[in-house]
ChimeraX commands (.cxc) that place a marker at each C-alpha (Angstrom):
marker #1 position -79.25,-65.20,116.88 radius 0.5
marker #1 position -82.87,-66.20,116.38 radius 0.5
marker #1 position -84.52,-68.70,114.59 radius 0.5
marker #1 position -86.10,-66.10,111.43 radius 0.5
marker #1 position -81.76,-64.51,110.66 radius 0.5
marker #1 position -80.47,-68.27,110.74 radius 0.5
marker #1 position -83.16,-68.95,107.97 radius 0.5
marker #1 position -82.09,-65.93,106.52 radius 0.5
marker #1 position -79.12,-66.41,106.69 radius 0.5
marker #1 position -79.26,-69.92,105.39 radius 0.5
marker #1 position -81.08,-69.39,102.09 radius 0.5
marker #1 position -78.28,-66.34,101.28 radius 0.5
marker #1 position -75.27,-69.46,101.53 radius 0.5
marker #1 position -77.68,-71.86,99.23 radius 0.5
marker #1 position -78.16,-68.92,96.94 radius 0.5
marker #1 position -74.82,-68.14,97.05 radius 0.5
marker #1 position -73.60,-71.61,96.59 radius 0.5
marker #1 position -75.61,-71.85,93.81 radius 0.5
marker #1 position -74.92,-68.88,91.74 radius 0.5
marker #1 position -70.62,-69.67,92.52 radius 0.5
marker #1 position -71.40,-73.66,91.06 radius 0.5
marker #1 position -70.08,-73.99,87.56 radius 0.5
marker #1 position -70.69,-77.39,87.14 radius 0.5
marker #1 position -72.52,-78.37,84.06 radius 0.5
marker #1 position -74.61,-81.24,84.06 radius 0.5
marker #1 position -72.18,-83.45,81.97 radius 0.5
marker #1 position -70.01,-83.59,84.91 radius 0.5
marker #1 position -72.10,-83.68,88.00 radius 0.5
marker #1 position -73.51,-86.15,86.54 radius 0.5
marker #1 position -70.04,-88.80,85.61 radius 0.5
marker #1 position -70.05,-87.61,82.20 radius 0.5
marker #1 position -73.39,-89.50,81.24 radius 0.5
marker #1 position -76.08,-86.82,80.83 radius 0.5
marker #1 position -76.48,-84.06,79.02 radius 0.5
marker #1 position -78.21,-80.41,80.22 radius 0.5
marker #1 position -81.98,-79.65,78.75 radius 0.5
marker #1 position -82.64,-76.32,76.68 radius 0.5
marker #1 position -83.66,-74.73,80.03 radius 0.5
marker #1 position -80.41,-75.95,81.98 radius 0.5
marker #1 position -78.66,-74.89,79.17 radius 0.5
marker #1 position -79.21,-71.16,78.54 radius 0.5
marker #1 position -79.44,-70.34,81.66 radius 0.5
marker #1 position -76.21,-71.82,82.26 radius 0.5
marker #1 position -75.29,-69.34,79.16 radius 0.5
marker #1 position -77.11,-66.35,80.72 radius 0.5
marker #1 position -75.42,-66.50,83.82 radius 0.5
marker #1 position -71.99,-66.36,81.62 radius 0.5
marker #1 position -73.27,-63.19,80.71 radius 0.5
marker #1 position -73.94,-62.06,83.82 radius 0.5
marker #1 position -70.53,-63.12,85.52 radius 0.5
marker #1 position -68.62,-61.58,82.76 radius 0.5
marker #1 position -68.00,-58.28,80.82 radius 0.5
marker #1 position -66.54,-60.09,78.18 radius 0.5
marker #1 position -69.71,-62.13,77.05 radius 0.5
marker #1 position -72.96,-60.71,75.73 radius 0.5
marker #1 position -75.82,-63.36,75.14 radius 0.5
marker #1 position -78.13,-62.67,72.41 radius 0.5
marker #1 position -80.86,-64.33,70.04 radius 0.5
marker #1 position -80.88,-64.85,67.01 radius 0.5
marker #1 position -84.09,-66.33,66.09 radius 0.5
marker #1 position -86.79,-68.65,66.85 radius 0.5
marker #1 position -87.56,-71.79,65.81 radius 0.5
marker #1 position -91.17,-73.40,65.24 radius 0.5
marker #1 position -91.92,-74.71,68.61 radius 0.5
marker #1 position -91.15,-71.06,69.82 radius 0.5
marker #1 position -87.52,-71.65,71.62 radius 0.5
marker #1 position -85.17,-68.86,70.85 radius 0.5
marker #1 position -82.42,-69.27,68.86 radius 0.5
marker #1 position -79.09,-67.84,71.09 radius 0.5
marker #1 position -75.65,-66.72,70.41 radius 0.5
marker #1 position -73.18,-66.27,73.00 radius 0.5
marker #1 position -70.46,-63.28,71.74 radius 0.5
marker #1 position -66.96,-63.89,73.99 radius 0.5
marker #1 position -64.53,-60.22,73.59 radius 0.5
marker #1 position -62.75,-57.70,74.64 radius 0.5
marker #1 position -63.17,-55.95,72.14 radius 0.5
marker #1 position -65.45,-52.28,72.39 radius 0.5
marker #1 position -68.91,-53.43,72.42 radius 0.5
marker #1 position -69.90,-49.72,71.70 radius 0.5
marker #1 position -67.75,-49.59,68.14 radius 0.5
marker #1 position -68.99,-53.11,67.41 radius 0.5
marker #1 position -72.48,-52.22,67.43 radius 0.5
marker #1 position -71.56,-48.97,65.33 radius 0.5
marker #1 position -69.84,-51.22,62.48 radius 0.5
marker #1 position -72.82,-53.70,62.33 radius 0.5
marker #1 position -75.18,-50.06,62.21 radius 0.5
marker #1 position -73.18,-49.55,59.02 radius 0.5
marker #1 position -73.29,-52.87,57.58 radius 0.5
marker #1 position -68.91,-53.59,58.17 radius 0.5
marker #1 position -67.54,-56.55,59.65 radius 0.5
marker #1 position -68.31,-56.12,63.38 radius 0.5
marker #1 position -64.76,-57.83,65.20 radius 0.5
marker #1 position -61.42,-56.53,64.33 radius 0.5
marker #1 position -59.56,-59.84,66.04 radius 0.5
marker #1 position -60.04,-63.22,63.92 radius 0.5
marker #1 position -63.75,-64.71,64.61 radius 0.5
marker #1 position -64.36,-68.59,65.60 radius 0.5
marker #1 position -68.04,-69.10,65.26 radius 0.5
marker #1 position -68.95,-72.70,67.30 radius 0.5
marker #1 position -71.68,-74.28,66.75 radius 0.5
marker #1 position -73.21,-77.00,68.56 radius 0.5
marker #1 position -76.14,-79.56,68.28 radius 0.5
marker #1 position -76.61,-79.14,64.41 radius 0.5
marker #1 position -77.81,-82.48,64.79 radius 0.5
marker #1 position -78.80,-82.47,68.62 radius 0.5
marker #1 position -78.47,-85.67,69.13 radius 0.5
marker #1 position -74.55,-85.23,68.74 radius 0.5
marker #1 position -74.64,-82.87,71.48 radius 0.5
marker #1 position -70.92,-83.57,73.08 radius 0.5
marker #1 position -69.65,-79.72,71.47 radius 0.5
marker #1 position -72.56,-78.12,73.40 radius 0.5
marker #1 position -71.11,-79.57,76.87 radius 0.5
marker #1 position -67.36,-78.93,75.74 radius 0.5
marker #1 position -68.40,-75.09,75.04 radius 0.5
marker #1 position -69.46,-74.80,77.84 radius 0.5
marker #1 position -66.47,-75.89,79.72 radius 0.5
marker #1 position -64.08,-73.80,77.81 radius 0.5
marker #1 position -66.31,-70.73,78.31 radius 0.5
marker #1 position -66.06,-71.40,81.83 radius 0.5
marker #1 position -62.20,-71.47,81.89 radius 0.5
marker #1 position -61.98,-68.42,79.74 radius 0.5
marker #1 position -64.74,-65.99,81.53 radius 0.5
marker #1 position -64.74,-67.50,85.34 radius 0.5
marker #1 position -61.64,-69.78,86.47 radius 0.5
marker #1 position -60.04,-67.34,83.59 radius 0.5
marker #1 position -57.50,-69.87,82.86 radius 0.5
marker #1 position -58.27,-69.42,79.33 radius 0.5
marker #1 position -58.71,-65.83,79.41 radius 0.5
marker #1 position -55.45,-65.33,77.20 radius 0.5
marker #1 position -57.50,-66.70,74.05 radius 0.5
marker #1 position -59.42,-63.06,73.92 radius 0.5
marker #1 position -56.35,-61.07,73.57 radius 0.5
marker #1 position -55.94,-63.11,70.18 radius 0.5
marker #1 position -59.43,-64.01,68.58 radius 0.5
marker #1 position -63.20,-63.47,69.48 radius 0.5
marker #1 position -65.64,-66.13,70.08 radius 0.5
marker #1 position -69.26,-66.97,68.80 radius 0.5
marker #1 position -70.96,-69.81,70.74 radius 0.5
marker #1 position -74.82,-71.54,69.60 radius 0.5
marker #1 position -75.25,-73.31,72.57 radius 0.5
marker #1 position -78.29,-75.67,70.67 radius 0.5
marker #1 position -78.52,-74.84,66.75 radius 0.5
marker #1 position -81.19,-77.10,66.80 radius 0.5
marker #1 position -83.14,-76.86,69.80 radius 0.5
marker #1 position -86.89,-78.48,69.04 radius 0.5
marker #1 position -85.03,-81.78,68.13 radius 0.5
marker #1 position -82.67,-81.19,71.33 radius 0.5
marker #1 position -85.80,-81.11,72.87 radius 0.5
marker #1 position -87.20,-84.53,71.60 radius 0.5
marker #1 position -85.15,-86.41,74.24 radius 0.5
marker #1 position -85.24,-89.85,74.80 radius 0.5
marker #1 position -82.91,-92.98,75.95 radius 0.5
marker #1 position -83.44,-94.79,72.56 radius 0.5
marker #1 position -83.04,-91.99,69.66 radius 0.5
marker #1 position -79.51,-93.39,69.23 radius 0.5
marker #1 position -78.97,-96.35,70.77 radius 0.5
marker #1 position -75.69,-97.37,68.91 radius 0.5
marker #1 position -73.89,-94.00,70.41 radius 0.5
marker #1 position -72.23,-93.98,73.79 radius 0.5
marker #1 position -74.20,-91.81,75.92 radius 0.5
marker #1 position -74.98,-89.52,76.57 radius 0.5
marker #1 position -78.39,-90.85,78.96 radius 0.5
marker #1 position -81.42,-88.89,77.04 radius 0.5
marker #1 position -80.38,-87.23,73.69 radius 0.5
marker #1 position -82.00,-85.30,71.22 radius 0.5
marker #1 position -83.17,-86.02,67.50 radius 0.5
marker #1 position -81.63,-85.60,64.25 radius 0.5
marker #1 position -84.13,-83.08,62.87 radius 0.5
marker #1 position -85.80,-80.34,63.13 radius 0.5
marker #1 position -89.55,-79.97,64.44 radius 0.5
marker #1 position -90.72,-79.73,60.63 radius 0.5
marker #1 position -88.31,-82.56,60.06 radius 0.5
marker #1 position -85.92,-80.71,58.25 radius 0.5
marker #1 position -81.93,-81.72,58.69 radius 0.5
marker #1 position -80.07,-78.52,59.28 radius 0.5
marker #1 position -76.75,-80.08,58.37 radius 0.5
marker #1 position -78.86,-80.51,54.69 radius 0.5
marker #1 position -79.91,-77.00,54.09 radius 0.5
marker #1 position -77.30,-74.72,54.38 radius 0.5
marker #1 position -77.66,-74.12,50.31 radius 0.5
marker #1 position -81.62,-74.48,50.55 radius 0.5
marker #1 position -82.30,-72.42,53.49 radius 0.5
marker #1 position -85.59,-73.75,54.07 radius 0.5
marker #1 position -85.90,-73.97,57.40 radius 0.5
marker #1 position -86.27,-70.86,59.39 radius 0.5
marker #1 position -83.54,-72.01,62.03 radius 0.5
marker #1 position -81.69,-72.22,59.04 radius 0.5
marker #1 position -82.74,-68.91,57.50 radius 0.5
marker #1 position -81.75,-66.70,61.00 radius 0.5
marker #1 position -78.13,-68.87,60.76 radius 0.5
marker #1 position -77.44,-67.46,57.67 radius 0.5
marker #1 position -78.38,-64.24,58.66 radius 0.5
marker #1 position -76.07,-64.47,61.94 radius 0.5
marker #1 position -73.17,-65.70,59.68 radius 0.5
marker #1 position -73.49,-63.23,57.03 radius 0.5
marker #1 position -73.61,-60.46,60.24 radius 0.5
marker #1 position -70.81,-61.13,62.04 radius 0.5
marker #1 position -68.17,-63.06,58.92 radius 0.5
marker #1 position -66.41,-65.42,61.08 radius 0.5
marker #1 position -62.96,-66.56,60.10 radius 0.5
marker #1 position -63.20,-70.38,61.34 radius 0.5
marker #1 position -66.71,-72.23,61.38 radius 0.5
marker #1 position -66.01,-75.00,63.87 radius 0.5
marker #1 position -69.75,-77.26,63.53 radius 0.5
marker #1 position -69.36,-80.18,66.21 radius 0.5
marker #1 position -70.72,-83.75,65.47 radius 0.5
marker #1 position -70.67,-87.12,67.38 radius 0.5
marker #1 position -70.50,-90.30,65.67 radius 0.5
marker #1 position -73.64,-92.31,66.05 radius 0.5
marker #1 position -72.06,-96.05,67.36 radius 0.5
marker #1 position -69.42,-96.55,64.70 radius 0.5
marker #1 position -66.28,-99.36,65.96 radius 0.5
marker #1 position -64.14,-96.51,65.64 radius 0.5
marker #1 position -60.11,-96.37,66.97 radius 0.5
marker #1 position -60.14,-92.38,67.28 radius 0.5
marker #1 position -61.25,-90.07,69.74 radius 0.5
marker #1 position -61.47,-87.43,67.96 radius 0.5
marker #1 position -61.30,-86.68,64.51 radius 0.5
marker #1 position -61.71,-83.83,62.07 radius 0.5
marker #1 position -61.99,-82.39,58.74 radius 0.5
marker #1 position -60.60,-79.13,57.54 radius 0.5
marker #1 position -61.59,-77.46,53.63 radius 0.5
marker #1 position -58.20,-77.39,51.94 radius 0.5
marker #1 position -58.31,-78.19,48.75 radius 0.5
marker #1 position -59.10,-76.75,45.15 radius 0.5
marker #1 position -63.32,-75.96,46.58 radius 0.5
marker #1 position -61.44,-72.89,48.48 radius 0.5
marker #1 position -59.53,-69.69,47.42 radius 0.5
marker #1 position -55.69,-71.35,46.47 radius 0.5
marker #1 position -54.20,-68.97,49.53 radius 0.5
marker #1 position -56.62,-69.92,51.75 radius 0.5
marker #1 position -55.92,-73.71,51.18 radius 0.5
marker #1 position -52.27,-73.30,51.05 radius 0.5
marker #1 position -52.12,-71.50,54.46 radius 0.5
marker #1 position -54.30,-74.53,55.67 radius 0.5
marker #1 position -52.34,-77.07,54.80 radius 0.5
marker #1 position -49.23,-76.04,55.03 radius 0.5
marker #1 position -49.19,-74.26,58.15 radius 0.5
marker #1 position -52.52,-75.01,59.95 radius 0.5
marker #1 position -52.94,-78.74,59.63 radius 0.5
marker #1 position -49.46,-79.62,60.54 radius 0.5
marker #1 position -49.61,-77.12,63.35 radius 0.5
marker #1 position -53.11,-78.86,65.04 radius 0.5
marker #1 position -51.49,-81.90,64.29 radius 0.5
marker #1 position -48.62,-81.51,66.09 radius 0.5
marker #1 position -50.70,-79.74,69.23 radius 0.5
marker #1 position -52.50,-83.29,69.65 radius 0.5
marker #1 position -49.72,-85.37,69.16 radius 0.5
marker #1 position -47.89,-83.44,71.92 radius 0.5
marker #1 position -51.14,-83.98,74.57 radius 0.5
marker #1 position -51.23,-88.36,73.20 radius 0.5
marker #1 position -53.88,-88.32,70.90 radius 0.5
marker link #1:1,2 radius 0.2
marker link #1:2,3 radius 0.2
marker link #1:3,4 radius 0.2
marker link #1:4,5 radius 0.2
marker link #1:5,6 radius 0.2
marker link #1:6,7 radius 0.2
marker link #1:7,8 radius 0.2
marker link #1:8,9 radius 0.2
marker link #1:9,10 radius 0.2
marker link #1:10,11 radius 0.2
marker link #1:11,12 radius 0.2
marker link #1:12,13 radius 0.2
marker link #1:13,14 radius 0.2
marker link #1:14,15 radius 0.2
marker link #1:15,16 radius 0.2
marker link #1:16,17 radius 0.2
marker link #1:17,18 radius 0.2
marker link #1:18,19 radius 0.2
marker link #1:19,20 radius 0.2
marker link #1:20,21 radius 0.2
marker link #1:21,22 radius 0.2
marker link #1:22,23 radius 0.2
marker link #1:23,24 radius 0.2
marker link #1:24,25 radius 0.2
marker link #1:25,26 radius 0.2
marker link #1:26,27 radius 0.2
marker link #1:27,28 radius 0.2
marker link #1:28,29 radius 0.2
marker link #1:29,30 radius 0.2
marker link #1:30,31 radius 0.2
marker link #1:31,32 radius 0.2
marker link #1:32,33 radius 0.2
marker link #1:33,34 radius 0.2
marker link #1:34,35 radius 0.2
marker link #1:35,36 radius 0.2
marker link #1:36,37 radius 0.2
marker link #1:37,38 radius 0.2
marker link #1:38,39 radius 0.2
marker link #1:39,40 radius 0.2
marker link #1:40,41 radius 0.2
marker link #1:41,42 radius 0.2
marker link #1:42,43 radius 0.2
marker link #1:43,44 radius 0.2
marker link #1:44,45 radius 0.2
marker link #1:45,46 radius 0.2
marker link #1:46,47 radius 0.2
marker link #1:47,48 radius 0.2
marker link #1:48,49 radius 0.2
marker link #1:49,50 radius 0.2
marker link #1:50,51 radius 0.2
marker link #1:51,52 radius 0.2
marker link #1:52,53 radius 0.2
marker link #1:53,54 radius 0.2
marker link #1:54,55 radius 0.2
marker link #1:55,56 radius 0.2
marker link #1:56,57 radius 0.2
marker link #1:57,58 radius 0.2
marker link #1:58,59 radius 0.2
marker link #1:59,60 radius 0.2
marker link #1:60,61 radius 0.2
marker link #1:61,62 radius 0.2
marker link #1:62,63 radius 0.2
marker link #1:63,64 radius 0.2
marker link #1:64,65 radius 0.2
marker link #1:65,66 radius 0.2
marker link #1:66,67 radius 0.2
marker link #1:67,68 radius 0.2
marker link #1:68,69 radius 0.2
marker link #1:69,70 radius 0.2
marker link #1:70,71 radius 0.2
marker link #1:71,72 radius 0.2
marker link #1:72,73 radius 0.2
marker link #1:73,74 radius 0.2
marker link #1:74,75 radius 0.2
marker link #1:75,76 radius 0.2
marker link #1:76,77 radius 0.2
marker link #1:77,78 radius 0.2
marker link #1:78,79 radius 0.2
marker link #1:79,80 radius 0.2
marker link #1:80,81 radius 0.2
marker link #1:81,82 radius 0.2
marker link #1:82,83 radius 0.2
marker link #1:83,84 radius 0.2
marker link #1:84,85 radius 0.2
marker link #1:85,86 radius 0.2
marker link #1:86,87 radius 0.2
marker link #1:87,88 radius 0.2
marker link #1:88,89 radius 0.2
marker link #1:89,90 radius 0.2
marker link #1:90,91 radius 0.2
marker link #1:91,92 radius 0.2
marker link #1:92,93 radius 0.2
marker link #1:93,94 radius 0.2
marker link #1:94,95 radius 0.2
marker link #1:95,96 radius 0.2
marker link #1:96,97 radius 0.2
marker link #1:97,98 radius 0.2
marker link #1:98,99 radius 0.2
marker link #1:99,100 radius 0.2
marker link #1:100,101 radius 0.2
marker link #1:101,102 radius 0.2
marker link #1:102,103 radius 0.2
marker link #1:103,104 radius 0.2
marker link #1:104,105 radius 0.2
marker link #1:105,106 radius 0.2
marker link #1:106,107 radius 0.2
marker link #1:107,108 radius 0.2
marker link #1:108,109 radius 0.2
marker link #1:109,110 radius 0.2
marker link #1:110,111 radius 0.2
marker link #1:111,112 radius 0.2
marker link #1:112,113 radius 0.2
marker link #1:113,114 radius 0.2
marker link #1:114,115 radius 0.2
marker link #1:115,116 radius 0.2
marker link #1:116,117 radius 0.2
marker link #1:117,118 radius 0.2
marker link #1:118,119 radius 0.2
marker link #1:119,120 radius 0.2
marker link #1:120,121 radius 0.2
marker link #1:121,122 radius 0.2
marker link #1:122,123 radius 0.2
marker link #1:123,124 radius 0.2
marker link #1:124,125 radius 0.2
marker link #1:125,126 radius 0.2
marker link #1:126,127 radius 0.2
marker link #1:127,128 radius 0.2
marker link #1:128,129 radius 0.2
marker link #1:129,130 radius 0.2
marker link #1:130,131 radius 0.2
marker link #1:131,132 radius 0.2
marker link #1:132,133 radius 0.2
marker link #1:133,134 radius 0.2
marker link #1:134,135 radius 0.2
marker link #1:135,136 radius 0.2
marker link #1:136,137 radius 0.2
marker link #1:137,138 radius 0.2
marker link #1:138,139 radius 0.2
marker link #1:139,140 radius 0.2
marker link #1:140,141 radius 0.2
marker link #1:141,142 radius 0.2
marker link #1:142,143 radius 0.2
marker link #1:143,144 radius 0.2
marker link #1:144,145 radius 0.2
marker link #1:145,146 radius 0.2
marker link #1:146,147 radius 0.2
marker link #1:147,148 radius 0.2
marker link #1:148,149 radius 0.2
marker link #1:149,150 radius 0.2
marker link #1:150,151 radius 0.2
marker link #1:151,152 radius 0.2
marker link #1:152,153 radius 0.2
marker link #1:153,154 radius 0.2
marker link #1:154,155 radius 0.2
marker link #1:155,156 radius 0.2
marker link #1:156,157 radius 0.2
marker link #1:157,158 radius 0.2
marker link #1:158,159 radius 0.2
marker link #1:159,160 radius 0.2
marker link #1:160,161 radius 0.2
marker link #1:161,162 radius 0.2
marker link #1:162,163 radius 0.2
marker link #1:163,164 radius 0.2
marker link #1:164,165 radius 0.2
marker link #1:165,166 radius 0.2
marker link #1:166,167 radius 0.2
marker link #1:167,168 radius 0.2
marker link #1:168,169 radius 0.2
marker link #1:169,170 radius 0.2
marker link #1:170,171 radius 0.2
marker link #1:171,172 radius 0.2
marker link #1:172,173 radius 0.2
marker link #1:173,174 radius 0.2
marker link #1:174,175 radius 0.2
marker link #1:175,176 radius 0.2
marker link #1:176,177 radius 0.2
marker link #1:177,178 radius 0.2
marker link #1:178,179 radius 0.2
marker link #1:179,180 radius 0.2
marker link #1:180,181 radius 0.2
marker link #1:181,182 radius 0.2
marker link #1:182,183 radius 0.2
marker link #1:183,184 radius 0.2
marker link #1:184,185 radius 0.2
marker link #1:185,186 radius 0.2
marker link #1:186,187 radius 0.2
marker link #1:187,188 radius 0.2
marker link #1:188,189 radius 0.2
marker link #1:189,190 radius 0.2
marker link #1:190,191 radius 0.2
marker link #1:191,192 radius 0.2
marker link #1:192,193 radius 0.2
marker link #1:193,194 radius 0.2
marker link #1:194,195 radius 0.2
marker link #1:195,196 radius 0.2
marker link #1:196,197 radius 0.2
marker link #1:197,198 radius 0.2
marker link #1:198,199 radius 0.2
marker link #1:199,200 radius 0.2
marker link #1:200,201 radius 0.2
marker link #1:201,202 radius 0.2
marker link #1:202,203 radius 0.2
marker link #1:203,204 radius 0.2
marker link #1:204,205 radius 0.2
marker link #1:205,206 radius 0.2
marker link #1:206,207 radius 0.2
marker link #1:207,208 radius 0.2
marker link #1:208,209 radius 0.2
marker link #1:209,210 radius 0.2
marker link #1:210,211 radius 0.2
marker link #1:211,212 radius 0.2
marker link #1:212,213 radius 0.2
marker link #1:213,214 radius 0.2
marker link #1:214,215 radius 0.2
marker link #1:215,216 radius 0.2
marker link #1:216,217 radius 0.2
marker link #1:217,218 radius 0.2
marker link #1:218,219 radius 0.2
marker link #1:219,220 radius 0.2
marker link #1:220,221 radius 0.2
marker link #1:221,222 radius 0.2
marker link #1:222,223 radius 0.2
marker link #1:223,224 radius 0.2
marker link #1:224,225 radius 0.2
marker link #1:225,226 radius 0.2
marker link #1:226,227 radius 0.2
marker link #1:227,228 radius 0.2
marker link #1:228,229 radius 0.2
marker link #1:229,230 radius 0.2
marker link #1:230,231 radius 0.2
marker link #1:231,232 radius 0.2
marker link #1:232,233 radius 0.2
marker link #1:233,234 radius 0.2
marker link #1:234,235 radius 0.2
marker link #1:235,236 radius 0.2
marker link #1:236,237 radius 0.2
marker link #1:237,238 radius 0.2
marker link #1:238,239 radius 0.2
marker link #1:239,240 radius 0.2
marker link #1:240,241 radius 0.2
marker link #1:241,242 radius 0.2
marker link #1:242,243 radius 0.2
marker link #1:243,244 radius 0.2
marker link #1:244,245 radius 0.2
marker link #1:245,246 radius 0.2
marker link #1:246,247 radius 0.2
marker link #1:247,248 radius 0.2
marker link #1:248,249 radius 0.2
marker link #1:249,250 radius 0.2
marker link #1:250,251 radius 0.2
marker link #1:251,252 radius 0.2
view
């Protein structure tokens, strides 16, 4: 074999390698760092790629000029889903969970864990089982200019991770803030993704910023009279206890 096919043959395995690594950045690194934008989508876009069940699309773009991405996880028909948004009816048959991540990007743990899970449902498929009950919606970074505007000190009270973003938006708005003002036009394309695809479950990940706090996880579900009565019955009598009891059974 000559010198030119072992080079060859060389940059194919470190190609290779690198396309078959699905090792975010959180854990290559010890859990202490946190992917950029770039690492990020690209991460997401290779999902895509790997797997007919995930379909990576924007949704926007925000004032600095990053886009704005969804990542759609089903097995549903992507032909008939395309056909009911065409006619304006709810695109997904199965129940919807829309995640989304980095709200505030400086709380960016949800962006990490997403990408983790997707990996378990769309490559190691240990996961794959959750598509044959619900659909997924994944924003990687909701807001990506202040994911952007990394540093070591933006938070310095919260545990890791190394560099992490800021709390608002290039034009200094606070997403979490203006859901009902819509002022912001990251804000403005959200409402037009949400009002598109009507998900069932909203899960909007946040990291507490330093507080001497005995939980690793905690949570807050609408239940109460602010909802339709059935809706909040079926929450708390039936979903609570059952998440609940899930964590208690895995030592939380």
């Amino acid at each position: 074999m000559d010198i030119k096919t072992i080079i060859i043959s060389f940059l194919i395995s470190v190609v290779t390698i690198a396309q078959t690594n699905w090792t975010t950045v959180f854990e290559s690194s010890g859990f202490i760092a946190t992917s950029d934008y770039n690492q990020t989508i690209n991460y997401f876009q290779r999902l895509d790629e790997a797997s007919d069940y995930a379909d990576l699309f924007g949704f926007g773009r925000s004032p600095q000029g990053r886009d704005l991405n969804c990542l759609l996880v089903t097995k549903e028909d992507k032909t008939l889903i395309e056909q009911r948004i065409a006619e304006g009816k709810k695109p997904l048959e199965r129940a919807t969970v829309l995640i989304i991540n980095g709200i505030h990007s400086g709380e960016i743990e949800g962006k990490d864990a997403s990408m983790i899970l997707l990996r378990e449902i769309l490559i190691s498929k240990e996961k794959e089982y959750l598509l044959d009950s619900i659909n997924i919606l994944v924003v990687p970074i909701f807001n990506v200019d202040g994911h952007e505007r990394r540093s070591k000190y933006n938070r310095i009270n919260q545990n890791g991770p190394e560099e992490m973003g800021w709390r608002t938006t290039a034009q200094n708005y606070n997403l979490n803030r203006d859901w009902m003002k819509a002022d912001s036009p990251e804000m403005q394309s959200m409402l037009v993704l949400v009002s598109t695809w009507n998900p069932d479950f909203i899960i909007d990940t946040h990291t507490t910023d330093g507080a001497d706090y005995q939980y690793s996880v905690t949570y807050q579900v609408e239940r109460f009279a602010n909802i339709d009565p059935h809706t909040g019955y079926w929450l708390s009598q039936k979903f609570v206890p059952y998440l609940e009891k899930k964590f208690t059974k895995k030592d939380f």
